[in-house]
VODOTOR-879724 format. One record per residue (C-alpha): residue in one letter; x, y, z. Coordinates in pm, whole numbers, plus 50000, padded with zeros to 5 digits. Layout:
<rs>
AXYZ ...
</rs>
This chain:
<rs>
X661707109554694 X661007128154388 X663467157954482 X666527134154537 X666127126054162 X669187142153918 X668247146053534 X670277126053252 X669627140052913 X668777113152687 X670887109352401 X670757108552048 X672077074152043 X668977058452229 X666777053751889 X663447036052061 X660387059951984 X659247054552366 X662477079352476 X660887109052323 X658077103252596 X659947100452905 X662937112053142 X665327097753302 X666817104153597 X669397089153869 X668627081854179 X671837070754370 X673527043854122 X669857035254066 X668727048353660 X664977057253682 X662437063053395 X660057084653416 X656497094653212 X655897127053089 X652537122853056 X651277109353416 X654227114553613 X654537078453707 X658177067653791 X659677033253711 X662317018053884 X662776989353646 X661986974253382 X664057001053099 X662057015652799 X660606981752679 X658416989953035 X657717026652928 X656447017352559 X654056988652764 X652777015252979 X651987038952726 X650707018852486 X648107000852771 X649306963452773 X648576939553045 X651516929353216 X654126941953420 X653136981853347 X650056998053437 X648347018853186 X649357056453148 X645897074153173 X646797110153008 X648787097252708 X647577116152366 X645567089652141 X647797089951876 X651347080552113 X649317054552277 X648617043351920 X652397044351801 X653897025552080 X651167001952015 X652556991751682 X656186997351793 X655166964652025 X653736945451737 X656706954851519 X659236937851780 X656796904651752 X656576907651376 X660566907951337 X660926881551644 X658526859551415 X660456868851090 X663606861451210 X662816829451363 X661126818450994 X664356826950816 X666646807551058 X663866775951004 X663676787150637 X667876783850626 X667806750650822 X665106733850613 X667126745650271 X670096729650368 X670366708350698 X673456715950901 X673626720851227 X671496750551525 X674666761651532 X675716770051203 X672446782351133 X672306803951440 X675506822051257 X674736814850926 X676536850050851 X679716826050901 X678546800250673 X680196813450369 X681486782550160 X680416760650397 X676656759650329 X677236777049985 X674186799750132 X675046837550314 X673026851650515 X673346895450426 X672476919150697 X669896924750976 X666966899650861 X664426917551090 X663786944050789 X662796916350580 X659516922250429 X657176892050332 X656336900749924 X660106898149850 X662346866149761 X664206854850077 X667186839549897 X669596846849652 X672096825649499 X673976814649205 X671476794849010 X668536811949109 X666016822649405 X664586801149662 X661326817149821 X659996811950150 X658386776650102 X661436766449931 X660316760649607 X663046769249358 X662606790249018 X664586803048775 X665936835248778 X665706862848504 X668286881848365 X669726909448542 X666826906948810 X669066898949130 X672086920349011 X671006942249270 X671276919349555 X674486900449408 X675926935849386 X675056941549778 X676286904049861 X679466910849656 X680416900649314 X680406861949266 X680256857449659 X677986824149652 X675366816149888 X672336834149981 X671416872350060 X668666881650289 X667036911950174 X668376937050498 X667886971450575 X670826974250332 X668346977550060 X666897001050255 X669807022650245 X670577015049857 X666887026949777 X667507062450014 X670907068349828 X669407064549476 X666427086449615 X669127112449760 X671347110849443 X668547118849249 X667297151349488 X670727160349467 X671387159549094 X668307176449018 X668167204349280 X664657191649404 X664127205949765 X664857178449995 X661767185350173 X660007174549859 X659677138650085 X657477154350269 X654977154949988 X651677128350008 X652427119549677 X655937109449753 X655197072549926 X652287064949664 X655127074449388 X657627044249562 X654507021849631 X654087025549217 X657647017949140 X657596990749366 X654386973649237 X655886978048880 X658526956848951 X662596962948909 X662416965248498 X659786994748494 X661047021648258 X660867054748381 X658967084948220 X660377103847923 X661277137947954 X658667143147669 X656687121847848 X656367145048124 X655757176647930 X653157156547721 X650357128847784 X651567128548178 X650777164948184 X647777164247999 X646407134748167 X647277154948525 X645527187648415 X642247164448366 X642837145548656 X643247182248847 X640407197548658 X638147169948792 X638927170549140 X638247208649127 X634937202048943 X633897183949325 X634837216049487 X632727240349201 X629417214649324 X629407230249671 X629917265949576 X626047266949587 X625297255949870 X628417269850090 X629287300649876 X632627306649814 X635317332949856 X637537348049581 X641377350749714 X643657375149567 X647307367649714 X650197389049582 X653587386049630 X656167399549464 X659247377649266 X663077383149321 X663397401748995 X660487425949117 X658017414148942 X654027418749130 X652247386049065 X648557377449196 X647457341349226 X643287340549252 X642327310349412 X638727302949518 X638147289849903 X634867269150001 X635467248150351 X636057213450099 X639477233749988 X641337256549839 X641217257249394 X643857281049218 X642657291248912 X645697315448738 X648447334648801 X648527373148630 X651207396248612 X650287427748791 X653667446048800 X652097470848552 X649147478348692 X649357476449055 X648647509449108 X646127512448885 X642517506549105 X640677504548727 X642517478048618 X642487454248941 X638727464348933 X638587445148533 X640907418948706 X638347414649020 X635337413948811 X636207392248521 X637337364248816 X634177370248993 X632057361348705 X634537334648616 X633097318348959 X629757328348937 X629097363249110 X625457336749262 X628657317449429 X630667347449579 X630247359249905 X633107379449900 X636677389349768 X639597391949991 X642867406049876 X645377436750025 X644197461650188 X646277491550021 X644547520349928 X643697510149555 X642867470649635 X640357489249852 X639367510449583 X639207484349335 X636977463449622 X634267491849649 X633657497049291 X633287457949302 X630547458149596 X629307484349355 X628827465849036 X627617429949234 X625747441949535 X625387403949683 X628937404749765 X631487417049966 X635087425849940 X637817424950269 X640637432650342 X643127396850449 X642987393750794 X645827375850831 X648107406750672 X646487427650898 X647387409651204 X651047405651105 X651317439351063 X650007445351414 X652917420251549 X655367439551342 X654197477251532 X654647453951877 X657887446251738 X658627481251732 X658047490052069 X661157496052192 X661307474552536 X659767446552308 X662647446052086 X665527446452335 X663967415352470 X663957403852146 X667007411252019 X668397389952397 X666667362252306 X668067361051959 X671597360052068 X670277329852234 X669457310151923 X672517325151654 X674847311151917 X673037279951923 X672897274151564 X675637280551434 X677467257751689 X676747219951639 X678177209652013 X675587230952150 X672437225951915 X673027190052006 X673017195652404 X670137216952359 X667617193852145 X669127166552418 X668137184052714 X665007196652537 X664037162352460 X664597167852011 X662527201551996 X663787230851845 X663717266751995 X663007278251652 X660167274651495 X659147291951175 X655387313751225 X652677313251002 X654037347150907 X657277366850940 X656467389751223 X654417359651379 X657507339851363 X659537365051645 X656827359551935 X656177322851810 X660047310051915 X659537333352218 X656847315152312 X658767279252214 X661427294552436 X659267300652744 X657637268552728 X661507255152715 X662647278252979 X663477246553247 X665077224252994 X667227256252900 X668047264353267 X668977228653356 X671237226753107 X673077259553160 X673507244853489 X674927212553381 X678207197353415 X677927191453060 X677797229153005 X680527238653241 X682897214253079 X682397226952724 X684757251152550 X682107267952371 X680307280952710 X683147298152731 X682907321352448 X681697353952509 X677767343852292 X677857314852542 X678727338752910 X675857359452744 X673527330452689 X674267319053064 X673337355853212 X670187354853026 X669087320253095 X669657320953463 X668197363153440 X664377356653623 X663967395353488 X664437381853097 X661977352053171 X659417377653347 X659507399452999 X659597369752770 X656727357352965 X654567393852963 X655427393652595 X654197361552523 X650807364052717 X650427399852500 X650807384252154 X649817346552232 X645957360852152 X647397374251828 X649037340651761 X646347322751798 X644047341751562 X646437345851300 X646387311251271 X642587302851325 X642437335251056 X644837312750761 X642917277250863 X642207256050596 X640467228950830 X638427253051039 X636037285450801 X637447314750993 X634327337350969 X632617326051291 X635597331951483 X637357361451378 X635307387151566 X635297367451907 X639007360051863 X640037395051816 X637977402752109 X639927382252308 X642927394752222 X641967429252364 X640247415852655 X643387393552746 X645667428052674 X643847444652921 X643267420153191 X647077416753187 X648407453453172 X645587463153449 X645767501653406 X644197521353105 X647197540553022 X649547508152983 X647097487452801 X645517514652572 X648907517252380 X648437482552266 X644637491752154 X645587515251979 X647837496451765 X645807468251675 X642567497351595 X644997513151361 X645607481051148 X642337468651227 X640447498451156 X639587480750758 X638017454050977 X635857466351280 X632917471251062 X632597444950831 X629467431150861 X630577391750764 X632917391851143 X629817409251310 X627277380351149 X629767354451141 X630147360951524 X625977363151549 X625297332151417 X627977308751572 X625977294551871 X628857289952110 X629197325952091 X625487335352024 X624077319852356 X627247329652585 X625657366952587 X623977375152907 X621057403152799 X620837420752512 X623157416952204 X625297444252112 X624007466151841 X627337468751635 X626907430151602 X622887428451551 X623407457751282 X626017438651123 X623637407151105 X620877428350949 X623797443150655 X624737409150603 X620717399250533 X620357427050291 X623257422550082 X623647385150062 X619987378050000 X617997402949745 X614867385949817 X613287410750026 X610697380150087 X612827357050195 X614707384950400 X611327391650602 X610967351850649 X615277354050783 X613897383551051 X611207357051208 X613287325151194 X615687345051390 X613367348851703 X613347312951669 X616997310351666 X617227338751988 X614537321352178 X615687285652124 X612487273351970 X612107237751807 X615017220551741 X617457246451820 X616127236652213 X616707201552209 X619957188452434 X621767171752144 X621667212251968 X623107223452273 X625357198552357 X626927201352008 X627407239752027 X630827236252128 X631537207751969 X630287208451578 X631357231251345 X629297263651326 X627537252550985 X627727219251034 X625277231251333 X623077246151162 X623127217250892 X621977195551122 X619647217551378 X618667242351153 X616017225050957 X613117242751115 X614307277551016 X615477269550662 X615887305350551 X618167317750816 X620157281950789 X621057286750401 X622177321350533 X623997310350837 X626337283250664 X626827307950344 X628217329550589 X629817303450833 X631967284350537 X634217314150469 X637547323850523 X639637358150628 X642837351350516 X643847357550147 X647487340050152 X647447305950084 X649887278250044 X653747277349959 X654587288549583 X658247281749604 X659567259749337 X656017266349137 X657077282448797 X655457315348774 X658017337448647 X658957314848312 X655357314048259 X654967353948253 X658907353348077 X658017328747818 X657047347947459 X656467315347274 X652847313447302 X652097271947297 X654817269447567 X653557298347790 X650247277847754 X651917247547847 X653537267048171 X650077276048244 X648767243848285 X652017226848453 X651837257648731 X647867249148757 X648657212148825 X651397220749096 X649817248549229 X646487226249298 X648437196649381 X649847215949648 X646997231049813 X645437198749876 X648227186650119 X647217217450284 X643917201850366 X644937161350409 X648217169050544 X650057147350831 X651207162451131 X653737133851151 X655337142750861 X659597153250920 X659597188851061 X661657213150893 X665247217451030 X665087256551084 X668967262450953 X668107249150629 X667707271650366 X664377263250315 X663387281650608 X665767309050592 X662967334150472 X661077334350844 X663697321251089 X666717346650938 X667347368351198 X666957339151447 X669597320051279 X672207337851090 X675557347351323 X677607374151195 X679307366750897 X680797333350871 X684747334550922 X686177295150933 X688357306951225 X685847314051431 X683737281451374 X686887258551370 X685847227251440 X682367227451368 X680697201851181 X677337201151033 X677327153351027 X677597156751402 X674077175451436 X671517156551559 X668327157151369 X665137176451570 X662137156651644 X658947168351822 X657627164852210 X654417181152178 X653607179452559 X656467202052628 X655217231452449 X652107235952574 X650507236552203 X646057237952191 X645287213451952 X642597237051855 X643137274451871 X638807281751830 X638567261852172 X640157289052355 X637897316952275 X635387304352556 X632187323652648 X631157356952770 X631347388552602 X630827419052806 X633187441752848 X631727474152706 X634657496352660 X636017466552440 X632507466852234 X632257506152251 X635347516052157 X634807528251822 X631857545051900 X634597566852199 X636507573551965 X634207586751729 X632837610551969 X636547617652095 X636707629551712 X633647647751676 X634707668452033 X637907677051937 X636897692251584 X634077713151782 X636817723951999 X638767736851702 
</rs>
């Protein structure tokens, strides 16, 4: 039955949230609906059907048994919101009736009752909300029990504007309030040159919930206002919510971030920020462009930061891993001993993507499957048909990084690779002028080309590992440091289970050792690794003595005690032979499902030596880069040479800054997705995106108000709602574990040779 079925791409027209869930299909002259989720097919019954099977009402669906939470939850309320507004609407029409008697009829079209009545009914009434006045007329407002009052000067302007100048009778507050509210917002964007994506802030609904609660005559804020008492009253308010974070520096440790990045005018700036696993704190921004290369003066940088914290609080500094960071980082170990500094994992890893990028059958695949997406975006018609047939997503889809960002949309366009083919196939296609251009006979051959897939496909399963911990490595929500180790094992292990032969997969190896080199003997990955029981009790025999070694560094360093070190070496035999509360079924139960130090928070109570230790070492990060800083004024606060204003730049960069990094922790997932040809994303997607350079007369025709927007279908792209899940058990592969110790000996026998 099913293989009779012929796909219909949904349209942008069809605006119900339950269409981004389902497909639809004809069968004969019979339209069928169909679940993404289950697979269940419905012959009847149209999308009101769909959203009653996914959200699991009684009635004439039956419940959809794989939906995600969170859908099942949205389609819930979409059903409530059609019996709010049936409700609503059927109160106004009473409402209208009881005002002024006239007959069902004129009151079912009161729209028509215009000097009839002397009341108007304005718009769709459904988007009426219940705290605002129903009626509008003349001599005043009528509310919903019908009690008159008397209206204030210049309150209902508004709504007499939107009714029309002197029209009488009565105006329904409508989604065309609505609309007047999202103009004034986007006139005000606009005039001010605010990125538009600024509506994506939290802030940004409690900022209209204000307004709203302070009623249509609140005054807004002075421009002094803003760079005075609103500012200083911010900085406090910023100040004290860091002061929460500085409280569990003790008990977690903390790690001291040093992100540079360098300005359009050249300029080398470094933002130090401090990381514990409650959040991210920035605490200043310093000029390095003069002193960048100089490993003395990063050292004085390093160190005055590091005591800034509280060196008892550190556990380590991670910045660059250039020569003089790294010089600057030893010198630090040097002067505190109960720290550690490290290289940024996450810069590491992108440079590995970028040497994969390099290999040259990698980047002719590359290079085909950007020709793919220029032609796409930069040609509404098609864009359209392809977020249609891909149910709203995008095949581009900015990475964590730059280099991440090439095998992340080859990835998005693998898991899209049916949608893509289906509609290259299409009549839809065939009958459209712009398949007929020579980027659109060239996105046909490569579509319908199995050989492309196939090395799209190898690609992806080669980098995916790489993906996946350069994104556990920059987590905000998940400490890094008991992961980092197992995930770049993985990454090898995966390399070489899909290459098969030595000589095909040891090119890969070789790259990642060469930018990981910094990293393989860190002692935090090793310990991090050690202690994180998923990992820990997934080794069959003994553990490796790279790891154990590492363990025993970490003990040393992080805990001058030699006391309390010798009580750490006995409460680890309890740890190793499950002993106590470490053996009950709850502790192992919750292995794979706690957090590593929330583990040992909760299990570790018997051992409380080796517990401090393990979530000291558990609640840290690798990744140094942190957060967006566009739009953040750094530069005019290094420019400025007035000294009170330059302190007043300071604080206002402090306040955004910190502001910003705690989105990164409480952040929606349903927030708008970024549209990847705006210029806000231009950075990462460029070479996805840009065509050749733009000539009107060969984009005639084009036009960006026809573009529908993107949306998301998460179950189409195959995404792990949590990358740490995938690392799994069972870590035994020797020449993955050995490998530096080879190549040391490979070393040592080649200069004996000589």
């Amino acid at each position: 039955m099913a293989s009779s079925l012929e796909p219909i791409p949904i349209t942008s027209q069809k605006h119900d949230p339950a269409w981004k869930h389902c497909q639809m299909f004809k069968n004969g002259e019979r339209v069928q609906l169909k679940c993404i989720y289950c697979g269940k097919l419905f012959k009847g019954g149209g999308i009101h059907r769909i959203k009653e099977h996914l959200a699991g009402h009684k009635g004439n669906a039956s419940t959809c048994l794989r939906v995600p939470p969170d859908v099942r939850v949205s389609m819930q309320q979409s059903l409530e919101g059609v019996v709010v507004k049936k409700r609503r609407k059927q109160k106004i029409e009473e409402t209208i009736l009881n005002v002024n008697p006239v007959s069902s009829e004129m009151g079912a079209v009161a729209n028509q009752c215009e000097g009839t009545t002397g009341l108007q009914l304005i718009g769709d009434s459904d988007a009426l909300e219940p705290n605002f006045n129903v009626f509008v007329n003349r001599e005043g407002t009528i509310n919903r029990s019908g009690q008159r009052k008397k209206r204030e000067r210049g309150k209902n302007s508004l709504a007499n504007a939107d009714a029309g100048a002197g029209a009488s009778g009565v105006a329904v507050v409508s989604k065309r309030v609505n609309t007047h509210v999202h103009m004034a917002i986007g006139r005000f964007l606009y005039d001010v040159g605010a990125p538009l994506d600024a509506v994506n802030s939290i802030y940004f609904q409690p900022m209209l919930d204000a307004i709203a609660l302070g009623g249509s005559g609140v005054l807004p804020p002075s421009y002094h206002d803003l760079r005075g008492w609103i500012l200083k009253n911010s900085v406090e308010e910023v100040k004290n919510e860091t002061e929460k974070y500085r409280t569990t520096w003790a008990r977690t440790g903390c790690s001291v971030l040093v992100d540079q990045w360098c300005t359009e005018p050249g300029r080398t700036l470094l933002n130090f920020l401090v990381y514990c696993p409650e959040g991210t704190v920035f605490l200043k921004s310093e000029d390095a462009s003069d002193i960048l290369n100089s490993s003395d003066a990063l050292y004085e940088l390093f160190r005055q930061v590091v005591e800034e914290v509280g060196v008892r609080n550190v556990l380590q500094v991670i910045s660059n891993g250039d020569d003089q960071y790294t010089i600057a980082g030893r010198r630090l170990t040097e002067t505190f001993p109960t720290l550690y500094w490290m290289p940024c994992a996450t810069r590491s890893i992108d440079l590995i993507l970028e040497d994969f990028l390099h290999l040259e059958w990698i980047n002719v695949v590359i290079e085909q499957a950007r020709s793919i997406t220029k032609f796409v975006y930069n040609h509404n018609v098609i864009l359209n048909m392809v977020r249609r047939y891909t149910y709203g997503n995008d095949l581009v889809e900015p990475g964590v990084t730059r280099s991440a960002t090439n095998f992340t949309i080859l990835k998005r366009m693998v898991d899209l690779k049916h949608n893509l083919q289906a509609m290259v196939t299409s009549q839809e296609w065939m009958d459209c002028p712009y398949s007929k251009k020579t980027e659109g006979l060239a996105m046909l051959d490569f579509v319908t080309n199995q050989s492309f897939w196939s090395s799209c496909i190898l690609i992806v399963r080669l980098t995916d590992p790489l993906l996946r911990l350069v994104r556990i490595a920059s987590s905000e929500k998940r400490p890094a440091m008991g992961y980092i180790y197992a995930g770049m094992y993985r990454t090898k292990e995966t390399i070489k289970k899909e290459l098969l032969k030595r000589e095909d997969y040891i090119v890969y190896w070789n790259i990642i050792d060469h930018r990981w080199e910094q990293h393989q003997k860190l002692p935090l990955h090793a310990a991090g690794f050690y202690l994180n029981p998923e990992f820990f009790y997934s080794i069959e025999g003994d553990m490796h003595s790279e790891i154990l070694s590492g363990m025993f560094d970490c003990i040393e360093r992080l805990v001058p005690d030699t006391k309390v070190q010798d009580k750490i070496i006995k409460e680890i035999n309890s740890y190793k032979n499950v002993i106590g509360d470490f053996g009950r079924k709850m502790a192992i139960r919750a292995r794979d499902t706690l957090l590593p130090a929330e583990w040992w928070s909760t299990y570790g109570g018997g051992c409380p030596n080796l517990a401090r230790l393990a979530i000291r070492i558990l609640s840290q990060t690798c990744s140094s880069i942190r957060g967006r800083r566009n739009g953040i004024p750094f530069e005019q606060e290094h420019d400025t040479r007035n000294y009170l204003e330059r302190q007043r730049l300071s604080d206002l960069v402090f306040v955004e800054y910190n502001l910003r990094l705690r989105q990164m922790v409480g952040k929606s997932e349903e927030r708008d997705c970024i549209d990847p040809i705006s210029f806000d994303s231009v950075s990462v997607v460029e070479d996805w995106i840009t065509g050749k350079d733009i000539c009107v007369d060969d984009y005639g025709g084009i036009d960006w108000m026809s573009v529908d927007p993107p949306s998301i279908n998460s179950m189409l792209l195959k995404a792990s709602n949590d990358e740490a899940e995938d690392l799994g058990g069972g870590f035994d592969d020797h020449e993955i574990l050995n490998r530096e110790k080879e190549d040391e000996e490979n070393d040592e026998d080649t200069e004996a040779h000589h």
